[in-house]
C-alpha atoms as an extended CHARMM CRD file, in Angstrom:
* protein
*
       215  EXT
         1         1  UNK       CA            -45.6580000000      131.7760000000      205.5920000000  PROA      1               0.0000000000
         2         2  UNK       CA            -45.6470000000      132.2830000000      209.2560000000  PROA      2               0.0000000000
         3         3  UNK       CA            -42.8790000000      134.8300000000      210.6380000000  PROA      3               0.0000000000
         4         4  UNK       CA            -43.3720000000      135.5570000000      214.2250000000  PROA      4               0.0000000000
         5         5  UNK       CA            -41.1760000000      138.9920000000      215.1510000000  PROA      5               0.0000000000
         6         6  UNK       CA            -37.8540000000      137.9960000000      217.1070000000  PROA      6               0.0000000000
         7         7  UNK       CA            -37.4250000000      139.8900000000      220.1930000000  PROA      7               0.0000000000
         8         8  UNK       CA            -39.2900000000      138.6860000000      223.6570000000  PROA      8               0.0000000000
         9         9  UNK       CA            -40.4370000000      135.0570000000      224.1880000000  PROA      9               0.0000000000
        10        10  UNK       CA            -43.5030000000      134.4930000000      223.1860000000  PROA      10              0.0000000000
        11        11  UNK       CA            -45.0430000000      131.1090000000      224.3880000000  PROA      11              0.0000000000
        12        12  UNK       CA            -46.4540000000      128.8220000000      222.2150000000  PROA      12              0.0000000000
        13        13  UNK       CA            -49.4790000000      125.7030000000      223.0900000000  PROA      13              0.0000000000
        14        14  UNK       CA            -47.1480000000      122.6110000000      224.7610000000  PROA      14              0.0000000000
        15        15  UNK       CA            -47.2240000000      120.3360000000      221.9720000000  PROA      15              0.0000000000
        16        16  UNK       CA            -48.7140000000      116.4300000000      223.0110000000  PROA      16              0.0000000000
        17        17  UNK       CA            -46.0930000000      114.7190000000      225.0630000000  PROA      17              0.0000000000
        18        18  UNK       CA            -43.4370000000      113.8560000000      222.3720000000  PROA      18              0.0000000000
        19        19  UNK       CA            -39.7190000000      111.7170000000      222.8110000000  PROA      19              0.0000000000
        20        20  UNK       CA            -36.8820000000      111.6390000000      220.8140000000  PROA      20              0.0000000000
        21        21  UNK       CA            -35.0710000000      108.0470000000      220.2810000000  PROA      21              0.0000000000
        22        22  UNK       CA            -31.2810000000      108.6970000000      221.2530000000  PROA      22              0.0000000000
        23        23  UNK       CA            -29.2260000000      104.9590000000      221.4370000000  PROA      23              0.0000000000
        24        24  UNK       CA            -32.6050000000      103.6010000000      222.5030000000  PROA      24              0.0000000000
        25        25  UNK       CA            -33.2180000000      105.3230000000      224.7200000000  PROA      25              0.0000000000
        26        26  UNK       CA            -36.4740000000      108.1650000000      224.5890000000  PROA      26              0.0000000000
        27        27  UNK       CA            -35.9230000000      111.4560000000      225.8110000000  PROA      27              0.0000000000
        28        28  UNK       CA            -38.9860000000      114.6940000000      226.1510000000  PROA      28              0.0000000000
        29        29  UNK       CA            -39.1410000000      116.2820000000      222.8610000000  PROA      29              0.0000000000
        30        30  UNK       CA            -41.0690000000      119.7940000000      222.5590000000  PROA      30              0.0000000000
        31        31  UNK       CA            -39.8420000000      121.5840000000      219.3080000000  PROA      31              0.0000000000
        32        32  UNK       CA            -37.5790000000      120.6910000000      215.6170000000  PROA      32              0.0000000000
        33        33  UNK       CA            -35.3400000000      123.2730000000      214.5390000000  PROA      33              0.0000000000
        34        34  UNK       CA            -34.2130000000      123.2920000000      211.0340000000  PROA      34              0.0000000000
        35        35  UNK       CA            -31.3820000000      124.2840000000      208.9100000000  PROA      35              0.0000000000
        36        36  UNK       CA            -32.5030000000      125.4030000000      205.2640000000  PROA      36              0.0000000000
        37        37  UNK       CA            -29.6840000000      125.2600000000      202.4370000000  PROA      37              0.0000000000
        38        38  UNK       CA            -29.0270000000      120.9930000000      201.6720000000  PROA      38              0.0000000000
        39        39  UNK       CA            -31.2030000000      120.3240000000      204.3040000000  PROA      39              0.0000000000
        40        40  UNK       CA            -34.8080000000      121.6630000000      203.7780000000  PROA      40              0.0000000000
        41        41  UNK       CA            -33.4040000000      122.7400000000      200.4670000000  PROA      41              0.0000000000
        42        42  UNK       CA            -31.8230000000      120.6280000000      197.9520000000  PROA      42              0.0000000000
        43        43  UNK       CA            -28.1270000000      121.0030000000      197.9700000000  PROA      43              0.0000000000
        44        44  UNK       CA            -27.1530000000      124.0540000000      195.0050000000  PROA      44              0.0000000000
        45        45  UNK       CA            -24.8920000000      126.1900000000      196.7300000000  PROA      45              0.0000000000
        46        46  UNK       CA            -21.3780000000      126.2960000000      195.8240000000  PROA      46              0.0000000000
        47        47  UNK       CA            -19.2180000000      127.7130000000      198.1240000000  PROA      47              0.0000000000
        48        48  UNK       CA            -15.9950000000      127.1180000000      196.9940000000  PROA      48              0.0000000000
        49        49  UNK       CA            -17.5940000000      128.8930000000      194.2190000000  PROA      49              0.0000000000
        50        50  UNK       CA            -18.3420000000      131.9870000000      196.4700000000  PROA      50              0.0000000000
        51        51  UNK       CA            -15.1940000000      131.9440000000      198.1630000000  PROA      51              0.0000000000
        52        52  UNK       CA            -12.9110000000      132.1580000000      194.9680000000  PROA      52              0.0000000000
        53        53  UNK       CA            -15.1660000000      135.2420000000      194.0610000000  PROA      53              0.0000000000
        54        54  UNK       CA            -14.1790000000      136.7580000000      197.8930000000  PROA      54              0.0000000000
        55        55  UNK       CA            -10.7260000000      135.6200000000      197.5990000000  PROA      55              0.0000000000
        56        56  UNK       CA            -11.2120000000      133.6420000000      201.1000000000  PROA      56              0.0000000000
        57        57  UNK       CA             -9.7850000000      130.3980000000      200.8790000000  PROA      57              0.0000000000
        58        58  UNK       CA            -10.1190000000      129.3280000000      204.2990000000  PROA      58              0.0000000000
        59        59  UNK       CA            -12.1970000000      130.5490000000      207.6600000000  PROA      59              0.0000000000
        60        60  UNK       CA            -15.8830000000      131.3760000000      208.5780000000  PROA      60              0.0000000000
        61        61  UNK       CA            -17.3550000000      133.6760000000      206.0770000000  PROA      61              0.0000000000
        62        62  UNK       CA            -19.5710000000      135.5100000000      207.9840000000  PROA      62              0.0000000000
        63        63  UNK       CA            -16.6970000000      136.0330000000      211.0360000000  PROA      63              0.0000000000
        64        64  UNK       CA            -14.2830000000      137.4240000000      207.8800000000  PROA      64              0.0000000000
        65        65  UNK       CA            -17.1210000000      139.5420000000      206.4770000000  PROA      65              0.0000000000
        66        66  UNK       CA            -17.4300000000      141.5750000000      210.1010000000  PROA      66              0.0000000000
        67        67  UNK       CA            -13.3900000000      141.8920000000      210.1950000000  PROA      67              0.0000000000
        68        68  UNK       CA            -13.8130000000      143.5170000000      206.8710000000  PROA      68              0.0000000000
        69        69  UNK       CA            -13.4030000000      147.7310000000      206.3680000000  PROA      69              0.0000000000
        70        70  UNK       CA            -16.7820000000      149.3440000000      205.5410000000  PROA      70              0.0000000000
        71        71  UNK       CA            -15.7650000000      149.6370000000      201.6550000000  PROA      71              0.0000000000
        72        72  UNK       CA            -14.6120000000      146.0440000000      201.5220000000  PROA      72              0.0000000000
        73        73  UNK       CA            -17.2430000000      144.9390000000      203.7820000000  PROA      73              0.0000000000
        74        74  UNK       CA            -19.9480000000      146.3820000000      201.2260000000  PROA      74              0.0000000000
        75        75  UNK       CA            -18.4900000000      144.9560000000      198.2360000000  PROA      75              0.0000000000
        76        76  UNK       CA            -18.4330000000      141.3150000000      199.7600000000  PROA      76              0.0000000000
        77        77  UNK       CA            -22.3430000000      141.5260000000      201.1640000000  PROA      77              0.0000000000
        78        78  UNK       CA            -22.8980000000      142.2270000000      197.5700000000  PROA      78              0.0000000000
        79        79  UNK       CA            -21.3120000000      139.5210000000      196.3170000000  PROA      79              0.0000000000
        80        80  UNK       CA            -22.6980000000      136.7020000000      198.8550000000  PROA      80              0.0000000000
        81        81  UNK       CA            -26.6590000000      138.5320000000      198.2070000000  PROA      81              0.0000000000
        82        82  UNK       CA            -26.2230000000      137.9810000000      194.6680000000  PROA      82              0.0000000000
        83        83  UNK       CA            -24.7740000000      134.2060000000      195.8950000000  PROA      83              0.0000000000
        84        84  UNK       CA            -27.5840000000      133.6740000000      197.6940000000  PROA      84              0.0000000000
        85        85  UNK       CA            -30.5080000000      135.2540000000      195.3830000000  PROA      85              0.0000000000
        86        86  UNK       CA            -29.4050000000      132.5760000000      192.9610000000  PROA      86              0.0000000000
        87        87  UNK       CA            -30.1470000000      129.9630000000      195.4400000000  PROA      87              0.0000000000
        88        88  UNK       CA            -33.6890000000      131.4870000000      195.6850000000  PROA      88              0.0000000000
        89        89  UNK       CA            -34.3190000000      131.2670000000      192.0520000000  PROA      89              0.0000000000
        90        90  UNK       CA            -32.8650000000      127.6960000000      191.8300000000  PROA      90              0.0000000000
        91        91  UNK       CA            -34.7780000000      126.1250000000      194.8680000000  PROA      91              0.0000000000
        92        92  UNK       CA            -36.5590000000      123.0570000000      195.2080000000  PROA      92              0.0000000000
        93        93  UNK       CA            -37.5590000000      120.7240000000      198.1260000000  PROA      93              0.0000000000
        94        94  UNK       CA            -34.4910000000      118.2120000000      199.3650000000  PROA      94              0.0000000000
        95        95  UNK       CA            -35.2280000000      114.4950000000      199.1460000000  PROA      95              0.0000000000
        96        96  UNK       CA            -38.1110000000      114.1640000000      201.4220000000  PROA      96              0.0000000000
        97        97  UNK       CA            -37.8680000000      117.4870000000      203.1290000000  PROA      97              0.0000000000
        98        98  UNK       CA            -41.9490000000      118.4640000000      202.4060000000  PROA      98              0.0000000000
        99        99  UNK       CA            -43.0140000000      114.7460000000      203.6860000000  PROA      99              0.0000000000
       100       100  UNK       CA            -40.5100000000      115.3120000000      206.5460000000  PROA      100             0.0000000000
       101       101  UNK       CA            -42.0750000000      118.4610000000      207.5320000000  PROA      101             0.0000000000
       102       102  UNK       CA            -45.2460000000      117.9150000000      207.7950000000  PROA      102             0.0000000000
       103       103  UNK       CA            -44.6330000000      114.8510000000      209.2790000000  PROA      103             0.0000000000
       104       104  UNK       CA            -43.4220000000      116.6390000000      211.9840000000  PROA      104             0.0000000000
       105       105  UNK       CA            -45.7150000000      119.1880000000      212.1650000000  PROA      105             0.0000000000
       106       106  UNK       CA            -48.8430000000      116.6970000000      212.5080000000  PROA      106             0.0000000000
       107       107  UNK       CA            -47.0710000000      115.9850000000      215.6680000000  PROA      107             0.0000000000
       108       108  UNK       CA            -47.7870000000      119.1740000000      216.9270000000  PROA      108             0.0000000000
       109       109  UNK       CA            -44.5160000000      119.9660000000      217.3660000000  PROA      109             0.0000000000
       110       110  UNK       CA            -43.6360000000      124.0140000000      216.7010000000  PROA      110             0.0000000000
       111       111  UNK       CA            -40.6340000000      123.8320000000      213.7640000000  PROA      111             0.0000000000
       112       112  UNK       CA            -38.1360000000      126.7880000000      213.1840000000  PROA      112             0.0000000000
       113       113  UNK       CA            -35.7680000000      127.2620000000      210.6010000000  PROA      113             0.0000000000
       114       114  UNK       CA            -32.5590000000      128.6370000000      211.4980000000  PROA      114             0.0000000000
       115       115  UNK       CA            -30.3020000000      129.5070000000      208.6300000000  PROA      115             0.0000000000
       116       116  UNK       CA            -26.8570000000      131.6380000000      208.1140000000  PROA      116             0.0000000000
       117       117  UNK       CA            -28.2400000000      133.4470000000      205.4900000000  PROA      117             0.0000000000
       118       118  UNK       CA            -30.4270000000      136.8240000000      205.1580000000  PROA      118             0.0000000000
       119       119  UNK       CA            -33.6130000000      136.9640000000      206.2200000000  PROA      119             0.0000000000
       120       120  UNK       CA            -34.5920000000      138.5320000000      202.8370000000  PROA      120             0.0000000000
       121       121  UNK       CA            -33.7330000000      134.9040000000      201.0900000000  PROA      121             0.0000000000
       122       122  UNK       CA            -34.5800000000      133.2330000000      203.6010000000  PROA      122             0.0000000000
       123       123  UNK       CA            -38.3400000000      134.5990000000      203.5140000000  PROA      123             0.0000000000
       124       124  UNK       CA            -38.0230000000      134.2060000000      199.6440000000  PROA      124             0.0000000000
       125       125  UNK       CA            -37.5660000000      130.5660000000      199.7450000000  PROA      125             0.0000000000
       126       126  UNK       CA            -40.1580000000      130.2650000000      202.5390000000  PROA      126             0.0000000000
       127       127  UNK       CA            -42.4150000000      132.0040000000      199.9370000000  PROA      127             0.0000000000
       128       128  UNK       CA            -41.2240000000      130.2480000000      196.5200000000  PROA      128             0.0000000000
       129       129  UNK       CA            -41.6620000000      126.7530000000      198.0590000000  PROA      129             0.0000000000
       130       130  UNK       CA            -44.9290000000      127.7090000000      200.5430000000  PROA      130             0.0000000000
       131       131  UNK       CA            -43.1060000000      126.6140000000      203.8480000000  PROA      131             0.0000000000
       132       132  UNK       CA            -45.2110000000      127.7860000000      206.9460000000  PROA      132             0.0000000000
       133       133  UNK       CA            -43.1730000000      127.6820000000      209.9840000000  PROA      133             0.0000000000
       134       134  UNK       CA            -43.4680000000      128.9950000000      213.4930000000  PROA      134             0.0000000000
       135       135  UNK       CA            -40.4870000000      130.8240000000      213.7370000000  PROA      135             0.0000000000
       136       136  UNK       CA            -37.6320000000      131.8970000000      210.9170000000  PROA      136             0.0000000000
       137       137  UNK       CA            -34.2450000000      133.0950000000      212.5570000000  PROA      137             0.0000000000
       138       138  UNK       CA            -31.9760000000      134.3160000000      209.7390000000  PROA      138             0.0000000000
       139       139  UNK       CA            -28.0490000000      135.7650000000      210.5060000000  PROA      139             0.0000000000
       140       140  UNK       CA            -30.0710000000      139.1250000000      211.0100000000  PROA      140             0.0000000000
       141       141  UNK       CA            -31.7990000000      137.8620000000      214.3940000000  PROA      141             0.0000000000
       142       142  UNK       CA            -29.0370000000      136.4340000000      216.1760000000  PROA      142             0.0000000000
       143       143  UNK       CA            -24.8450000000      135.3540000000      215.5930000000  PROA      143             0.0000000000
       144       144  UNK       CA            -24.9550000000      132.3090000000      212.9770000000  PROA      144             0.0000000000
       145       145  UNK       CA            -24.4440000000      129.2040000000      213.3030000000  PROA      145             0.0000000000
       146       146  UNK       CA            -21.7410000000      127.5260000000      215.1190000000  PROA      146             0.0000000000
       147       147  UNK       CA            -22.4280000000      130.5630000000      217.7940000000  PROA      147             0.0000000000
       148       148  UNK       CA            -25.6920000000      128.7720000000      219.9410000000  PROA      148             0.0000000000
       149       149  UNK       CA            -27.3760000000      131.9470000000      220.1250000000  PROA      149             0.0000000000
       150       150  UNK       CA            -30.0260000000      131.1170000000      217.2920000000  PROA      150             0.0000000000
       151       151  UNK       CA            -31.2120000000      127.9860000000      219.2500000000  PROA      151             0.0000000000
       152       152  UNK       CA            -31.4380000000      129.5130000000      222.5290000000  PROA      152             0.0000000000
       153       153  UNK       CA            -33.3230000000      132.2680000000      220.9830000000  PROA      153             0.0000000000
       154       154  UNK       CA            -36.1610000000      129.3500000000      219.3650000000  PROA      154             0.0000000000
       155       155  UNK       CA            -36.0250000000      127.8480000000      222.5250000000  PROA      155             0.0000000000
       156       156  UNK       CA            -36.6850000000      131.0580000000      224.9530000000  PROA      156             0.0000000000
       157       157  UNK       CA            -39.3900000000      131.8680000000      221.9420000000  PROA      157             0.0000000000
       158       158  UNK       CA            -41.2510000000      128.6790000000      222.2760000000  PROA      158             0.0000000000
       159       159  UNK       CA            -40.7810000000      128.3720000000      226.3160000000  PROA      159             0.0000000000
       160       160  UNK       CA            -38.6110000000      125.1950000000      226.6610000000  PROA      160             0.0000000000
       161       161  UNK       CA            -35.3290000000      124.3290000000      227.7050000000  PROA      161             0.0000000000
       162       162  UNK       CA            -32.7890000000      123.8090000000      224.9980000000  PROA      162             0.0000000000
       163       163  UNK       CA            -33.0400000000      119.7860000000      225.4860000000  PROA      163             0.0000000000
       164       164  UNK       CA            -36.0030000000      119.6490000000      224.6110000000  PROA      164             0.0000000000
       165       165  UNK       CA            -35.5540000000      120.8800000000      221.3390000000  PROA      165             0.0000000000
       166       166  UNK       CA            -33.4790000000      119.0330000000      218.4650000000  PROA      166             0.0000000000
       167       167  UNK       CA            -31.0510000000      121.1110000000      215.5850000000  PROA      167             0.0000000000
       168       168  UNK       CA            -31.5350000000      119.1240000000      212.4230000000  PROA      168             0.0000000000
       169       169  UNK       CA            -28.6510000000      120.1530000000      209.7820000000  PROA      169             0.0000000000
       170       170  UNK       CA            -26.3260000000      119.3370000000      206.9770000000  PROA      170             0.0000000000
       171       171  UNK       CA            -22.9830000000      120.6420000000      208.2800000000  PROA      171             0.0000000000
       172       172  UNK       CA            -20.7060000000      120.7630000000      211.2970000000  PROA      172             0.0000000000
       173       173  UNK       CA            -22.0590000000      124.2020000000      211.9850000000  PROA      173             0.0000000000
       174       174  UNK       CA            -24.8770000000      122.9640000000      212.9520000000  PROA      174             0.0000000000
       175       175  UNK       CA            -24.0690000000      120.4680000000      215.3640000000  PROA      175             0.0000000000
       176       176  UNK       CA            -21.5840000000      122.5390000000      216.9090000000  PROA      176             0.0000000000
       177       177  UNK       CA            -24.4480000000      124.9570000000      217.7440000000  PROA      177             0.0000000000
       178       178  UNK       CA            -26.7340000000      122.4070000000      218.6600000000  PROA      178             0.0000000000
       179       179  UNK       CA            -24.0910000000      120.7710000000      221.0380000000  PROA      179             0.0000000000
       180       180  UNK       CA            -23.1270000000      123.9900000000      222.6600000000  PROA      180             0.0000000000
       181       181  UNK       CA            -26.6680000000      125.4750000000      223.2910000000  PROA      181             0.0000000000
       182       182  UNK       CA            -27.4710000000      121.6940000000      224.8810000000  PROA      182             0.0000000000
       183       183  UNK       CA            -29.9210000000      120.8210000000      222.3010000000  PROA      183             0.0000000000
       184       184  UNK       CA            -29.9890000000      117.1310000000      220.2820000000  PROA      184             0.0000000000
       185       185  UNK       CA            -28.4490000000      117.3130000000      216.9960000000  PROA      185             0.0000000000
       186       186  UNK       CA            -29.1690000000      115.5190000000      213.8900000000  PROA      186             0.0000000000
       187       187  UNK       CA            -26.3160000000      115.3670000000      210.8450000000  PROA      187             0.0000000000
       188       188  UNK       CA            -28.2150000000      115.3190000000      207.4360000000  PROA      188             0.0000000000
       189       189  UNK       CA            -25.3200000000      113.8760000000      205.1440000000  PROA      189             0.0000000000
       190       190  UNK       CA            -27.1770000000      113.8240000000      202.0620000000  PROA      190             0.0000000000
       191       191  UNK       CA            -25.8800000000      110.2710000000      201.1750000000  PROA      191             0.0000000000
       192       192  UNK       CA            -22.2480000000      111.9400000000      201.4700000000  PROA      192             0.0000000000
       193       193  UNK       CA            -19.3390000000      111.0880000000      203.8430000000  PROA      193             0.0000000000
       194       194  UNK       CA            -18.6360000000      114.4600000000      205.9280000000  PROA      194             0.0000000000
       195       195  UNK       CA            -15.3650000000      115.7290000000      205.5360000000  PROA      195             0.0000000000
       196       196  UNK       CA            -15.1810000000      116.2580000000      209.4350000000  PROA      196             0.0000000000
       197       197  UNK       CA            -14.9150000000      114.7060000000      212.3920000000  PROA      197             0.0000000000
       198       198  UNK       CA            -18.7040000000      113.8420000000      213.1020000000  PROA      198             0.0000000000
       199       199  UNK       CA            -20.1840000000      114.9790000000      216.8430000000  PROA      199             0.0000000000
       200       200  UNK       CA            -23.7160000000      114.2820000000      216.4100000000  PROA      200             0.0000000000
       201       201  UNK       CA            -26.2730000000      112.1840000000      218.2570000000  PROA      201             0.0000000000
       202       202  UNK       CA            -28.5120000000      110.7160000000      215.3500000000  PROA      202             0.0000000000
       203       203  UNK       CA            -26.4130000000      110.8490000000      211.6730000000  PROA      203             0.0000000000
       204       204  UNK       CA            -29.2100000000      110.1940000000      209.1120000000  PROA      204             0.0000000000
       205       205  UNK       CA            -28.4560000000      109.8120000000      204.8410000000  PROA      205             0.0000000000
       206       206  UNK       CA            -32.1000000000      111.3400000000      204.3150000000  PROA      206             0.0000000000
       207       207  UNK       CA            -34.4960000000      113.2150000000      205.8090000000  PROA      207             0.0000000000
       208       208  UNK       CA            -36.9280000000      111.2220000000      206.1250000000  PROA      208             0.0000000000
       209       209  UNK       CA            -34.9810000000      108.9210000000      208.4980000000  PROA      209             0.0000000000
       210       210  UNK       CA            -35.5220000000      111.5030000000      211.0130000000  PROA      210             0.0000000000
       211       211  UNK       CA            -39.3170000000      110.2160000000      211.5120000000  PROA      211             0.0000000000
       212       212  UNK       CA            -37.8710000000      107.4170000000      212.9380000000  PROA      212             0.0000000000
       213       213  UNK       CA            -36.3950000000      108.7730000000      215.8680000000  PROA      213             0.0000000000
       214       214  UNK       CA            -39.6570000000      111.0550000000      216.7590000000  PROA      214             0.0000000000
       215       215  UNK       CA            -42.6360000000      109.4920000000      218.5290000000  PROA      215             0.0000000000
């Protein structure tokens, strides 16, 4: 697993001159950005589930967990690591994910994964399923997702400008980050209708799809 250290940018090789296919049209393409849980991942996490154990019914987790005292706040980070160390031991690939991966990776484009959750599952997946990446950003490195400052970190790291780069996700999180750091953004719906108004520029079932688009 590659994990290159967050902090300054570090400038990777320009990939070959790549496009992504947006109504038709092709626009410069220079890096993929990734979500992991029920998109790289196959979808396990229940979150209603972890919410009834916080006794959150409604609201960004993460934004509740920082309002929290110190006592409470220690309880509930305890609560969402044991949540999310049972998604680590109950991982596999999504439909297609692997293929879709390396697929994009033999066109030498640099991927990153940015997910909302620790970097301590988020390197444990990485190593249960052998994912090798160029750059994992985990809610440690930078505000989570819908907050844009996870993209603009990939994209300062790997020495574009945020439209070159595209946010590929399963949830409205992600496209809201995507759309507000002025990256492309791809909604994974996992064969699902989304439960949200949709703002996305490509909306693909599976993620294999996305190959289409990429050239």
């Amino acid at each position: 697993m590659t994990t290159k250290k967050i902090g300054r940018t570090s400038r990777f090789p320009l990939p070959a001159r790549r496009f992504i296919t947006i109504q038709d049209h092709p626009h410069p393409l220079a890096a993929v950005a990734f979500d992991l849980d029920s998109t790289l991942t196959r979808p396990y996490l229940d979150f209603s589930k972890l919410r009834a154990q916080l006794g959150l019914a409604e609201g960004d987790i993460l934004d509740w967990l920082e309002r929290l005292p110190p006592a409470e706040q220690r309880q509930a980070r305890a609560v969402i690591e044991a949540f999310e160390q049972d998604g680590v031991e109950h991982v596999e690939w999504n439909d297609g994910a692997q293929h879709t991966l390396h697929a994009v990776q033999a066109l030498a484009l640099p991927v990153a994964i940015i997910t909302r959750n620790s970097r301590a599952s988020l390197q444990a997946v990485c190593r249960r399923l052998g994912i090798r990446v160029d750059l994992l950003v985990a809610r440690e490195d930078a505000p989570p997702k819908p907050d844009p400052a996870a993209l603009r970190l990939v994209a300062d790291r790997f020495g574009i400008g945020p439209d070159r780069l595209v946010m590929v996700g399963d949830f409205r999180h992600d496209t809201q980050a995507g759309r507000a750091a002025g990256a492309w953004t791809v909604l994974l719906t996992n064969g699902r209708e989304p439960s949200w108004p949709v703002d996305a520029d490509i909306v693909i079932e599976r993620l294999p799809e996305l190959l289409a688009y990429l050239h």
